[in-house]
N, C-alpha and C positions, 0 to 999 in steps of 0.2 A: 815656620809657623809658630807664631806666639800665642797663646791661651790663655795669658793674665789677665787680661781684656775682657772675655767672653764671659759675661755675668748679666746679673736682671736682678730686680727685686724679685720676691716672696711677696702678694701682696691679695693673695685671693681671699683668702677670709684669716680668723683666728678659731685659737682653742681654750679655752677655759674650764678651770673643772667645773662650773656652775653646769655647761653644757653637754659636758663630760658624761655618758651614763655610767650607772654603776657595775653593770655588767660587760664588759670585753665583748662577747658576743654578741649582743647585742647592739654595742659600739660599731664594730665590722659589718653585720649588718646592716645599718644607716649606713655607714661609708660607703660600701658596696653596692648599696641600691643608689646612691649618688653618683656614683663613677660610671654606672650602668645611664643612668639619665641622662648625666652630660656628655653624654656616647663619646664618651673617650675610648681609644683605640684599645680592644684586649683588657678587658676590665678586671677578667680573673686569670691573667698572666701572672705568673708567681717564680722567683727567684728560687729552686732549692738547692741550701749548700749542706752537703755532706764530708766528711773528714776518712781519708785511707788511714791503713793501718801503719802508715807511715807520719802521721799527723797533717798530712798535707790536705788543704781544703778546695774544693772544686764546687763552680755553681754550674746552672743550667735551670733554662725555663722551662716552666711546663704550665700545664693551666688545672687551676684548681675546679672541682667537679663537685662537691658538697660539702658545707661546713652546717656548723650545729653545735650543742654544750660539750660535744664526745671532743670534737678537732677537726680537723681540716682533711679531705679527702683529693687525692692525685693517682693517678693509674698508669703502671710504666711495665717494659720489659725485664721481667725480674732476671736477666743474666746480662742487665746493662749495667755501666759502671755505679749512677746512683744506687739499684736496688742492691749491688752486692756491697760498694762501700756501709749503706744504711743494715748491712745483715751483721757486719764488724763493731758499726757502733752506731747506734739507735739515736743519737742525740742529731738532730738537725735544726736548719734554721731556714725559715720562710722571708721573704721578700714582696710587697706588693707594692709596684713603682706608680703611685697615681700620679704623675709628674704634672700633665696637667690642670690639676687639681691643689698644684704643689701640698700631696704629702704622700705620705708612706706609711706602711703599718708594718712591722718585723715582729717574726712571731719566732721562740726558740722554743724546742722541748721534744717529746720520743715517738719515734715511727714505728707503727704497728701495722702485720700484716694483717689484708682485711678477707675477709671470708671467701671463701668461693663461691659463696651462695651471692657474696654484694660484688664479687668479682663478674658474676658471670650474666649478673642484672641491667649491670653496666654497659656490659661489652657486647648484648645483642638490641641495646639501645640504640651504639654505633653506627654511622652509615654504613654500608658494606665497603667501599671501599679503605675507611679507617680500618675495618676487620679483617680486611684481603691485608694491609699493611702492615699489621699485626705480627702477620705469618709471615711474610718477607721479608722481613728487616731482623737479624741478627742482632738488635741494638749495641750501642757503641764497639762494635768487632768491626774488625777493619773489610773493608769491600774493593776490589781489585777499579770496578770503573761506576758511572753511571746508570750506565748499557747494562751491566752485569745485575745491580739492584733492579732492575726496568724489567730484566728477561726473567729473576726469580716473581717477581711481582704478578708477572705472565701466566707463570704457571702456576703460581697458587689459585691464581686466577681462574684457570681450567682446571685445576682438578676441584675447587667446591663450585662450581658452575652452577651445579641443581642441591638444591635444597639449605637449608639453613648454615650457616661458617660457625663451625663450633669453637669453642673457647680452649685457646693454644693453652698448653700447660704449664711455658716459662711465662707466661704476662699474669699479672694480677696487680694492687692497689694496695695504698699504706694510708692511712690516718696519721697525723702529725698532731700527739695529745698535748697540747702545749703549756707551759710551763711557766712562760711569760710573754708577750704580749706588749708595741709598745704602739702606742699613736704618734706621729709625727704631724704636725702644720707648718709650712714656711711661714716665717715672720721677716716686716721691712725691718733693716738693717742686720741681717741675721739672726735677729734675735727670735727665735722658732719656738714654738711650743708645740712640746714632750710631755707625753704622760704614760709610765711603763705600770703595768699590771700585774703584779707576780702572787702566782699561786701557794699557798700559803696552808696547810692540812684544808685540802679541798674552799678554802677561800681567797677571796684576791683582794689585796691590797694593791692600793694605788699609788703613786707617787710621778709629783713634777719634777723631770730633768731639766738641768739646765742647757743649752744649747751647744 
């Protein structure tokens, strides 16, 4: 199987700083609410990559739940491999693949744990069966079968039967306070337009990369 071949133009729109806002969040917002329009698949799937104490980097998707001026909000099992890598070194990096849309937004900068008070606001938002899952899933620990996740699932299942799934105490949620910030647009003949954001004693300077 050859892959040299399999290529396209870039040719859905452009980026210019004229059109460029001046605020990053604000930026993401328009984008976001555009990705959301053009009902492209998974609009707030987001790439997060984290680094062990070995320097080695690992991603994995998850979906973004609330952004705003603070940073970007994601909810996970804090004894899975991202929450305890992110407890070793705080520095992460976000991914949003609008492919159809050809662009991307990557966001770097520090994960903070979030309240149990916004943890737990969250999580009886959840259907119930995200919240039975919650409690079943050992997050990235290893599970013998299918069967085996299926029959703990079961019984989390009977035992909160009646009344409300209270809030397990290894899950809660990070903010990703970011640091930088970049826009991508594909452009014909690859020549893309890049505009990265970096924060600066609480201001953000802008600046066009080249492709």
């Amino acid at each position: 199987m050859s892959l040299q071949d399999n290529r396209r133009e870039y040719d859905y729109g452009k980026l210019s700083r004229e059109s460029l806002l001046d605020n990053p969040f604000a930026q993401f917002k328009r984008w976001m609410e555009q990705a959301i329009e053009a009902d492209i698949q998974d609009p707030t799937a987001m790439s997060v990559a984290t680094v062990n104490a070995e320097g080695k980097p690992w991603q994995r998707m998850v979906l973004l739940k609330d952004f705003d001026e603070r940073g970007f909000v994601f909810y996970t099992n804090l004894g899975s491999r991202k929450a305890t890598e992110i407890e070793g070194n705080a520095q992460v990096s976000l991914h949003f693949p609008w492919l159809q849309l050809d662009r991307q937004v990557i966001v770097g900068g520090r994960a903070e744990r979030l309240s149990t008070t916004d943890v737990m606001k969250y999580f009886l938002s959840r259907p119930k069966g995200s919240q039975l899952a919650a409690w079943a899933s050992k997050q990235s620990s290893r599970v013998n079968s299918r069967q085996a996740l299926e029959t703990q699932f079961e019984q989390v299942k009977a035992k909160f039967s009646k009344g409300e799934i209270p809030l397990p105490d290894f899950w809660g949620g990070y903010r990703v306070v970011p640091e930088e910030i970049e826009f991508w647009q594909g452009g014909e003949n690859r020549l893309h337009d890049r505009f990265c954001f970096k924060r600066d004693n609480n201001q953000w300077t802008i600046a066009r990369l080249s492709p």
